[in-house]
C-alpha atoms as a printed R data frame, in Angstrom:
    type eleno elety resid chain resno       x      y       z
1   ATOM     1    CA   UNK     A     1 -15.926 44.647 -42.717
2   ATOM     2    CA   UNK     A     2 -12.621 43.783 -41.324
3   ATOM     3    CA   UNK     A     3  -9.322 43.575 -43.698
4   ATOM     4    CA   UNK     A     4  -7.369 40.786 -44.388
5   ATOM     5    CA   UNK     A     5  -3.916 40.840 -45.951
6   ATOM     6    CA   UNK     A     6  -3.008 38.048 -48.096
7   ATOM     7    CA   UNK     A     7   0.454 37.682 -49.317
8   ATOM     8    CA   UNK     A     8   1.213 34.805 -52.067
9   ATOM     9    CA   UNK     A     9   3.203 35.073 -55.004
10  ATOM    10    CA   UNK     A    10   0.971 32.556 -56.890
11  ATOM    11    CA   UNK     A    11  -1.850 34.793 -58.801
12  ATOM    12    CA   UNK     A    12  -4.013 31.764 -58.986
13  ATOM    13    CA   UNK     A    13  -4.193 31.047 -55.574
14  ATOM    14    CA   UNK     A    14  -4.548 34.562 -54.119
15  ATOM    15    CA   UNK     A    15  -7.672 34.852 -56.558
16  ATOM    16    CA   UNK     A    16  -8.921 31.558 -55.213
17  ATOM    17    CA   UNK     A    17  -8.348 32.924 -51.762
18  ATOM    18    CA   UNK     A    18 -10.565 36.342 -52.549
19  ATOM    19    CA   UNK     A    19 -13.039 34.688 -54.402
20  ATOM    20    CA   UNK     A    20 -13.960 32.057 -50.972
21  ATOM    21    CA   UNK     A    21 -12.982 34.764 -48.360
22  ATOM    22    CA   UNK     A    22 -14.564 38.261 -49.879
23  ATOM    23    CA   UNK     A    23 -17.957 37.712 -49.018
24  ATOM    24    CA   UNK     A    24 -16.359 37.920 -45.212
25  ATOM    25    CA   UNK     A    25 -13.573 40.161 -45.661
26  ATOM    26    CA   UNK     A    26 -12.339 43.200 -47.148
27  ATOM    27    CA   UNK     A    27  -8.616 42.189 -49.239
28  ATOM    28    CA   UNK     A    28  -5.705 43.286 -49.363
29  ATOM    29    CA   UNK     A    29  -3.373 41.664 -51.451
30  ATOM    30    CA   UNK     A    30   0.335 41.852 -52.786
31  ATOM    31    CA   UNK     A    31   2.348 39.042 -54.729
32  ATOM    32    CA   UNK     A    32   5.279 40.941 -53.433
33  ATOM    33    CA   UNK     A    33   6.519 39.966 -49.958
34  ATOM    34    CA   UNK     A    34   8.967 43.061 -49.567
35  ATOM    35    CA   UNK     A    35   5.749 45.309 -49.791
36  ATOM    36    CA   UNK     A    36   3.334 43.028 -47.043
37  ATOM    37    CA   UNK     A    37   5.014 45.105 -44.308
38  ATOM    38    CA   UNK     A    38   4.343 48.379 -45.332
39  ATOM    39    CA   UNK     A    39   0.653 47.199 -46.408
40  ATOM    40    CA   UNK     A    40   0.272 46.309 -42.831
41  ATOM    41    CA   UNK     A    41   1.289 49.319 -41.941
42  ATOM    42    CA   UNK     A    42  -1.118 51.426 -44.085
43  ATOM    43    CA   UNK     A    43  -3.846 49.142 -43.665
44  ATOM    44    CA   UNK     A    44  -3.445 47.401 -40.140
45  ATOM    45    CA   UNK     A    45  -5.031 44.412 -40.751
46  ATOM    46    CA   UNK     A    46  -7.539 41.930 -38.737
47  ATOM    47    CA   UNK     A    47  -4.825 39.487 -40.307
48  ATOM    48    CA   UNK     A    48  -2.599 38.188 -42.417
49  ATOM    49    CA   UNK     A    49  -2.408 35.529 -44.332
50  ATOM    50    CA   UNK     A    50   0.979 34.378 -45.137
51  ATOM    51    CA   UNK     A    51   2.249 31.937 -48.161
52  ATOM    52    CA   UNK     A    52   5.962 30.371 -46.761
53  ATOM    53    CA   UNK     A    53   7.911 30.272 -50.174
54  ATOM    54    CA   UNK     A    54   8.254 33.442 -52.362
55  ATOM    55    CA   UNK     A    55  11.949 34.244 -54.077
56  ATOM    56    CA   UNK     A    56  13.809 36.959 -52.309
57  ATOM    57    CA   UNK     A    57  12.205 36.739 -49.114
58  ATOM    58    CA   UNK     A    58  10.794 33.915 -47.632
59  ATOM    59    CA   UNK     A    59   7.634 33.693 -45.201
60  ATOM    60    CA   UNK     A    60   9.790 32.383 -42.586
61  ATOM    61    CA   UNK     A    61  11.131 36.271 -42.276
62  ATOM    62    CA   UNK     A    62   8.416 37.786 -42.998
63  ATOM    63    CA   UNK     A    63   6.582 36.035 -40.244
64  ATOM    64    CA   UNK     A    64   9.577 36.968 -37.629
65  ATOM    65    CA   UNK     A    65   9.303 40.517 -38.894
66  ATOM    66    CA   UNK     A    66   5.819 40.992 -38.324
67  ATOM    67    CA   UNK     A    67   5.993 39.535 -35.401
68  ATOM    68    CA   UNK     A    68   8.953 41.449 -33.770
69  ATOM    69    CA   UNK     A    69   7.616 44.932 -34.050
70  ATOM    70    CA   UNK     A    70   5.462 46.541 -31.751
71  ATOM    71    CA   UNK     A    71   3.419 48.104 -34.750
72  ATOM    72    CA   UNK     A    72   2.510 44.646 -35.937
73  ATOM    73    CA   UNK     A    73   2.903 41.849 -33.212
74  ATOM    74    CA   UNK     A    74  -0.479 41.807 -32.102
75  ATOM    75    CA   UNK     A    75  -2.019 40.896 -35.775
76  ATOM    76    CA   UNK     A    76  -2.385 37.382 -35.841
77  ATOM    77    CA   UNK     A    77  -0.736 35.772 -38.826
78  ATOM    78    CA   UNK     A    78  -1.870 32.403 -40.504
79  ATOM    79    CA   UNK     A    79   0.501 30.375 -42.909
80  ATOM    80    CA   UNK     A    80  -1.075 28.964 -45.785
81  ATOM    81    CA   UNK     A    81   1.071 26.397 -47.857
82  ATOM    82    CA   UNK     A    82   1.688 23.331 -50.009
83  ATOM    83    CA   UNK     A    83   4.894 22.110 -47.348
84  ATOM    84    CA   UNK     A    84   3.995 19.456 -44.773
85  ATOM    85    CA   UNK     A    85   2.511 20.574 -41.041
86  ATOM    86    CA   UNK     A    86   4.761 18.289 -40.001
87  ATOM    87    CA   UNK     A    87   7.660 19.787 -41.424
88  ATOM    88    CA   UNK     A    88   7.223 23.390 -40.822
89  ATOM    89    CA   UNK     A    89   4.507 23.904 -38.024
90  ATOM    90    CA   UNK     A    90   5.877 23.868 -34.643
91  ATOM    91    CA   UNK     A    91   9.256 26.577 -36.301
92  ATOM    92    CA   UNK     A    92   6.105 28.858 -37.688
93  ATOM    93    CA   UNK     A    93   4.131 28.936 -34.822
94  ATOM    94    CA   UNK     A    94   7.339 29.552 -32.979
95  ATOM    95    CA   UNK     A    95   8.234 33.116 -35.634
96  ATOM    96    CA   UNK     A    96   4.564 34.247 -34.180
97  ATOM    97    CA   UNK     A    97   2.076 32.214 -36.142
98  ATOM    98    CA   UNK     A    98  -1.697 31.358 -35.194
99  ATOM    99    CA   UNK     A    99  -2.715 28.691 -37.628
100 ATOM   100    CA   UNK     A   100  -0.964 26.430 -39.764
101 ATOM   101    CA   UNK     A   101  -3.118 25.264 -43.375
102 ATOM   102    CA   UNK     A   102  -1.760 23.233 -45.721
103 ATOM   103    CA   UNK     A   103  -2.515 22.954 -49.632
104 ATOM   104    CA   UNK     A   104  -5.476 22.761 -50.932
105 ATOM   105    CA   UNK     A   105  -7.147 24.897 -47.949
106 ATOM   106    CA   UNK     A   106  -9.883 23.674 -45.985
107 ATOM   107    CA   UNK     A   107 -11.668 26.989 -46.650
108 ATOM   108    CA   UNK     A   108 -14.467 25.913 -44.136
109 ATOM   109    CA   UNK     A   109 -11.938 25.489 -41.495
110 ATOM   110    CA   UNK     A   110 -10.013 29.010 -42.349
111 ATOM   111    CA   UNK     A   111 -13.354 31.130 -41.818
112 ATOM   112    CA   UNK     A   112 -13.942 29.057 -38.834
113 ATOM   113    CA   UNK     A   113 -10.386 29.441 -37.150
114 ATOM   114    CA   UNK     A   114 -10.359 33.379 -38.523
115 ATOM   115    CA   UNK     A   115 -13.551 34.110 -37.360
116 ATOM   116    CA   UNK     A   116 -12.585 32.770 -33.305
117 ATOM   117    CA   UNK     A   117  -9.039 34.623 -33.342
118 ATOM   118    CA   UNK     A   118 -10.613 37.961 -34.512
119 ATOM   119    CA   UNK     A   119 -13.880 37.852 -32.182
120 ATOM   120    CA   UNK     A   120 -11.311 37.106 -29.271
121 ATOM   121    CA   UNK     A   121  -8.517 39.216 -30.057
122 ATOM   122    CA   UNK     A   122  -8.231 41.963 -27.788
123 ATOM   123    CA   UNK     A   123  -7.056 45.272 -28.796
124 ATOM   124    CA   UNK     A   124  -3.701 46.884 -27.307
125 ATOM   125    CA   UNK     A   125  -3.966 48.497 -24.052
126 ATOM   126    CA   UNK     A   126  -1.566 50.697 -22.847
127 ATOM   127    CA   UNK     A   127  -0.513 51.788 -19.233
128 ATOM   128    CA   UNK     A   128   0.303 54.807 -20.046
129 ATOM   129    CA   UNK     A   129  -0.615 57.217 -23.167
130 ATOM   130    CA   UNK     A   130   2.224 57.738 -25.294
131 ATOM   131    CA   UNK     A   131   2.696 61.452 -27.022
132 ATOM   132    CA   UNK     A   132   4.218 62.524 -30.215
133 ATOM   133    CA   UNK     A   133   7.141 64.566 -27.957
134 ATOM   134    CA   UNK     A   134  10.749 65.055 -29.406
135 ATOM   135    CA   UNK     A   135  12.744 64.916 -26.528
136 ATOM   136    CA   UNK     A   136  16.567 64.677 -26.643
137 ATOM   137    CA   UNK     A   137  18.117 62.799 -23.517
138 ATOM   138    CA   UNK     A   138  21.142 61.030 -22.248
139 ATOM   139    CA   UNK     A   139  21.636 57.635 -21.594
140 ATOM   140    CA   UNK     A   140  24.180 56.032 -19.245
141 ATOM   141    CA   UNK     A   141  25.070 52.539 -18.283
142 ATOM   142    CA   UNK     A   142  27.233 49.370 -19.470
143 ATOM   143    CA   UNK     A   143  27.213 48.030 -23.186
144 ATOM   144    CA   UNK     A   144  26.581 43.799 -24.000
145 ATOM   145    CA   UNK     A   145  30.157 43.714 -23.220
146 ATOM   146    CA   UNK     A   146  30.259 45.834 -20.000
147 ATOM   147    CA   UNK     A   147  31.749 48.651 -21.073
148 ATOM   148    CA   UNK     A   148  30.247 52.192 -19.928
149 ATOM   149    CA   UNK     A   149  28.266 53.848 -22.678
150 ATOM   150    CA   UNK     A   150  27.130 58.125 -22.510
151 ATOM   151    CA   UNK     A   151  24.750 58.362 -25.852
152 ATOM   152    CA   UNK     A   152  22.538 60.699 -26.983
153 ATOM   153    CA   UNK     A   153  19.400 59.443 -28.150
154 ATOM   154    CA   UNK     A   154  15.934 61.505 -29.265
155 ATOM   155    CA   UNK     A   155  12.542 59.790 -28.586
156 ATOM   156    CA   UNK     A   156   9.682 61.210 -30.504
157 ATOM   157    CA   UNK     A   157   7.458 58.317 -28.817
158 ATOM   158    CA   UNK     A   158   7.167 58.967 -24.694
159 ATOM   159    CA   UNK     A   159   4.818 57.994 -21.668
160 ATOM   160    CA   UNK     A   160   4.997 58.506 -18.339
161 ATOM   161    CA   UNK     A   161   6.227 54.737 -18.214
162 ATOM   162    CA   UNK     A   162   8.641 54.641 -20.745
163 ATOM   163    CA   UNK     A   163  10.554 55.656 -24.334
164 ATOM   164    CA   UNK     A   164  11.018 54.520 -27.724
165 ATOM   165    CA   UNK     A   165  14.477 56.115 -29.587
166 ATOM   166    CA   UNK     A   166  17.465 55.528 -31.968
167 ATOM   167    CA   UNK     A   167  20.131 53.677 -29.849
168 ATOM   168    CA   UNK     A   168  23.301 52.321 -31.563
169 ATOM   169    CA   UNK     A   169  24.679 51.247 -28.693
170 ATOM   170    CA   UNK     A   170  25.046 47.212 -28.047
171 ATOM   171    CA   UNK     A   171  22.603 46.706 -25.508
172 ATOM   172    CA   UNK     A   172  21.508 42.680 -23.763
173 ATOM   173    CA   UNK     A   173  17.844 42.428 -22.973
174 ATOM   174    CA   UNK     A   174  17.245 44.116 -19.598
175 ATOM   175    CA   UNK     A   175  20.219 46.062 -19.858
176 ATOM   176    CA   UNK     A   176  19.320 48.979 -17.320
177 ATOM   177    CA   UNK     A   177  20.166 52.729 -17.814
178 ATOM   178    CA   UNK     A   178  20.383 56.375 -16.184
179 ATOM   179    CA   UNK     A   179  18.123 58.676 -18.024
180 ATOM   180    CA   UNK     A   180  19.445 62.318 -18.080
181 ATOM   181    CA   UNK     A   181  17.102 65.468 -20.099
182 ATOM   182    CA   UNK     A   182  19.977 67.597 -21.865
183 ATOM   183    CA   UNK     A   183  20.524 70.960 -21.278
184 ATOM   184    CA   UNK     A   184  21.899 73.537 -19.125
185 ATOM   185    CA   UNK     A   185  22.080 71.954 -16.394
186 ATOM   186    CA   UNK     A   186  21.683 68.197 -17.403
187 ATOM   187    CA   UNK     A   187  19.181 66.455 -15.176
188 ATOM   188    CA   UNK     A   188  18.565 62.926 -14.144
189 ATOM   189    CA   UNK     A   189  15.114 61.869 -14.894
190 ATOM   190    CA   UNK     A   190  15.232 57.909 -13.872
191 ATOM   191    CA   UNK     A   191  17.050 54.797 -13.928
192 ATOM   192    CA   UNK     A   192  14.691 52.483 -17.568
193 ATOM   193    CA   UNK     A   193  15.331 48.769 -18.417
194 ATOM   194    CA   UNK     A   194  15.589 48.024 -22.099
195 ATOM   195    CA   UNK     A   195  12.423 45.437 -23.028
196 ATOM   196    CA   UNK     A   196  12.095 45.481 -26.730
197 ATOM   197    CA   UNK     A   197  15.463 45.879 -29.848
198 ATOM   198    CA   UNK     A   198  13.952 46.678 -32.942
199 ATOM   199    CA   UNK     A   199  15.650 46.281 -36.411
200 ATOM   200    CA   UNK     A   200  18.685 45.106 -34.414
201 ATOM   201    CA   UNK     A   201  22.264 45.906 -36.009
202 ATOM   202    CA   UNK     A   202  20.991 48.256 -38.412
203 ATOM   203    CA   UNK     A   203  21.313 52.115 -38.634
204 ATOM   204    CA   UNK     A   204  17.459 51.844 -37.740
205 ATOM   205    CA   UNK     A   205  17.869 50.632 -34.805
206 ATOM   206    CA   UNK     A   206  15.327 51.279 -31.992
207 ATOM   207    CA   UNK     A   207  15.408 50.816 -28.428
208 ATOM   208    CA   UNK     A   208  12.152 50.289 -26.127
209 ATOM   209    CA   UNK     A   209  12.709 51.131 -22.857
210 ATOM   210    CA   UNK     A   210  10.477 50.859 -19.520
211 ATOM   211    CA   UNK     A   211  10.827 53.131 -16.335
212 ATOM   212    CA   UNK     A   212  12.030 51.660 -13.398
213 ATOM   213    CA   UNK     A   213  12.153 54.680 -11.455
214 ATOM   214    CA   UNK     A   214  11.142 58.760 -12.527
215 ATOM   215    CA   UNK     A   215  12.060 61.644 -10.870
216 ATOM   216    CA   UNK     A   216  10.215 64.701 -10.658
217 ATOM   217    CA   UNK     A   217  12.366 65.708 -13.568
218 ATOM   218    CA   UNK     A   218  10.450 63.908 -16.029
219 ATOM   219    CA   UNK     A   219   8.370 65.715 -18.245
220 ATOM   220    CA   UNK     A   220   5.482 63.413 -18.440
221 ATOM   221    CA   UNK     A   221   3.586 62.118 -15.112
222 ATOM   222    CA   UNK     A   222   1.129 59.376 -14.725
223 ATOM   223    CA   UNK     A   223  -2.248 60.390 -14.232
């Protein structure tokens, strides 16, 4: 049975919602929007279903959140609540969202439009296999505001294609970089374009990057 996460911080509704969606799906549930991520985490949902106003943190950025990391941007979300379609669809399905259901829910309609996004979701393929690697390397290049940047950063998450790390450096989308391994002597392993920023401006923040070009340097090869 696949899970569904339901966020609402209405107790009545997200009863009503696992009493006319249990029979389908397995629940998970939180009235608190700050946990949902880490629940998706844990749980990695078939999908979530997403109430728009809760105090403190509003669907809106919980919607963008989900969809902006790589861990859970390919779990469809679907935004259940009492504001107009009119109003609020078109900026939600922009933040990531598949379906838009208004207040009361047309619970016929929910299974339906659930039941055709999960049958033709396809799982995440990757080019390459990623490995659990810590590997400290050097990165070279130009800042958002062209000035020349020579960071450190460790990746723990590697392919032969590419490199998630810790990067505090102010970087535009598509910024490109020389890749260097540390160590005695320092060696240039390829030239990577930045695709993905993750938890931008925070001490999290995390860096995606893509090969452009490897050298023989590189620790990990394609198959």
């Amino acid at each position: 049975m696949q899970k569904i996460l339901i966020v609402d911080d209405d107790r009545q509704m997200l009863a009503l919602h696992r009493m006319r969606l249990a029979d389908t799906y397995e629940i998970i549930e939180t009235m608190e929007p700050e946990e949902a991520l880490g629940l998706a985490l844990e749980h990695k949902p078939a999908a979530i279903l997403l109430d728009l106003m809760m105090p403190k943190f509003s669907g809106f950025e919980l919607c963008q959140s989900l969809h902006s990391l790589s861990y859970t941007s390919l779990i469809p979300i679907f935004v259940i609540t009492g504001e107009s379609a009119v109003k609020y669809k078109e900026h939600c399905e922009g933040l990531g969202a598949k379906a838009y259901f208004e207040k009361p829910v047309d619970y016929k309609e929910l299974k339906l439009r659930l039941a055709v996004e999960l049958r033709t979701k396809q799982p995440e393929r990757r080019t390459h296999v990623r490995v659990r690697m810590r590997i400290i390397l050097k990165l070279r290049g130009l800042d958002s505001q062209g000035k020349k940047i020579d960071i450190s950063a460790a990746t723990e998450n590697a392919s032969a294609g590419g490199f998630l790390c810790n990067c505090q450096a102010s970087l535009s989308k598509d910024a490109v970089v020389e890749v260097f391994l540390t160590g005695a002597p320092e060696r240039r392993v390829g030239r990577a374009r930045m695709v993905r920023i993750e938890f931008p401006g925070t001490a999290w923040q995390r860096c995606a990057f893509e090969f452009t070009e490897t050298t023989s340097d590189w620790i990990l090869r394609p198959n």
